[in-house]
C-alpha positions in Angstrom: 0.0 0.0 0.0 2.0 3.0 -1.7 -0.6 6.1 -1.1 -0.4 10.1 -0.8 -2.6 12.0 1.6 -3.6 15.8 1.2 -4.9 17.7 3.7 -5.7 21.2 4.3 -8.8 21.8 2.2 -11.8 23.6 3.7 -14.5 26.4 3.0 -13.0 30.1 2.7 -14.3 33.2 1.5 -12.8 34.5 -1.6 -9.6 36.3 -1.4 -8.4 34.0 1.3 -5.8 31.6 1.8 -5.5 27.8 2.1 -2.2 25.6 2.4 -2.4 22.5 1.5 -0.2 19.2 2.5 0.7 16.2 0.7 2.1 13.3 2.9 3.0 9.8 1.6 3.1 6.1 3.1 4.8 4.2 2.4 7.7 5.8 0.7 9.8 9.4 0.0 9.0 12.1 -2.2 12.8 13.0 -2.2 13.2 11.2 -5.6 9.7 12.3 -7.2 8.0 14.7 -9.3 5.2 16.2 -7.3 2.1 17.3 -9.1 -0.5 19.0 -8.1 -4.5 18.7 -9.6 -7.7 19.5 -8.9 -11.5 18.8 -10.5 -14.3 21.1 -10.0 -18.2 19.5 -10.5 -18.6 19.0 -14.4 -15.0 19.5 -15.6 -11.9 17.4 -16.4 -9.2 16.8 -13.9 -6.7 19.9 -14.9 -2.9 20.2 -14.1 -2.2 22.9 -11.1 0.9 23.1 -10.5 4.2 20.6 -10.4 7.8 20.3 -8.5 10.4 18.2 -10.1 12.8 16.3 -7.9 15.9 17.7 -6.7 18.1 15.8 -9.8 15.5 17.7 -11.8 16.5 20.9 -10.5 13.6 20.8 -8.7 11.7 23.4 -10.4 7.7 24.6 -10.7 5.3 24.8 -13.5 1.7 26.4 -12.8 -1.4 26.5 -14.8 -2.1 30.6 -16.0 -5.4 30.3 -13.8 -2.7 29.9 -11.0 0.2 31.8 -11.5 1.3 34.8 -9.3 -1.4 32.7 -6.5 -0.2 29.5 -5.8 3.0 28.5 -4.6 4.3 25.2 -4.4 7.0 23.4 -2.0 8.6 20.9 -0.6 10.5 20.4 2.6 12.3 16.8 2.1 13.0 16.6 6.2 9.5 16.8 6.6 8.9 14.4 3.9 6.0 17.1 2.7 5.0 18.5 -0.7 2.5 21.7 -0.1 0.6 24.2 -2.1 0.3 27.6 -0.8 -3.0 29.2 -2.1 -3.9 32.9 -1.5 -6.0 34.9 -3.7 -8.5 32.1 -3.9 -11.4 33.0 -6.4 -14.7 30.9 -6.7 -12.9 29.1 -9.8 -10.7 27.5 -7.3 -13.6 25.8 -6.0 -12.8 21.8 -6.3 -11.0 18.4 -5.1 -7.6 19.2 -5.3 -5.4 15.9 -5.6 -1.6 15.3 -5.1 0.2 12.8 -7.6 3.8 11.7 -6.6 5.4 10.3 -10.3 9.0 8.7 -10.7 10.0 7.6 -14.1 6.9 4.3 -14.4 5.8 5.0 -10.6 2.8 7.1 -9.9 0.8 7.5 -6.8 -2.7 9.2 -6.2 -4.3 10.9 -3.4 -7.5 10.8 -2.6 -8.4 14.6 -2.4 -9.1 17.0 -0.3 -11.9 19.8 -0.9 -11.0 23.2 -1.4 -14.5 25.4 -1.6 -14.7 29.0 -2.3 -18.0 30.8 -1.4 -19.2 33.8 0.3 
């Protein structure tokens, strides 16, 4: 049982913040290309952000709807990928899912719920 975990989801009002966390079992993200997605009611799964591993050069990509919002992370000691969102908009609004990828490998969290609402 190789899994990822997120946490940190929750209702906000928008303009707010949210950090979320992605923690594994089973294994290390030190070696792994974190990626970042979410899926809102009625729309495909979309791309959010990514972190490539450290032999990489660990660099970030982010989706235009994100850019200049979201930051992502990762703090190997803590064994922890996170996305920092601030700015949050009612587009935000949907189950944002971690995905932990290493060359064939590729784990899936289960989601946690980010909603945006007054």
């Amino acid at each position: 049982q190789l899994q990822l975990v997120e946490s940190g989801g929750g209702l906000v009002q928008p303009g707010g913040s949210l950090r979320l966390s992605c923690v594994p079992s089973g294994f290390t993200l030190d070696l792994y290309a974190i990626g970042w997605f979410r899926q809102a009611p009625g729309k495909e799964r979309e791309g959010v952000s990514c972190i490539l591993s450290s032999d990489h050069d660990g660099s970030t990509q982010y989706a235009d709807s994100v850019k200049g919002r979201f930051t992502i992370s990762r703090d190997d000691a803590k064994n922890t990928v996170y996305l920092q969102m601030i700015s949050l908009k009612p587009e935000d609004t949907a189950v944002y899912y971690c995905n932990a990828q290493r060359r064939t490998l590729s784990y899936w969290g289960q989601g946690t719920q980010v909603t945006v609402s007054s």
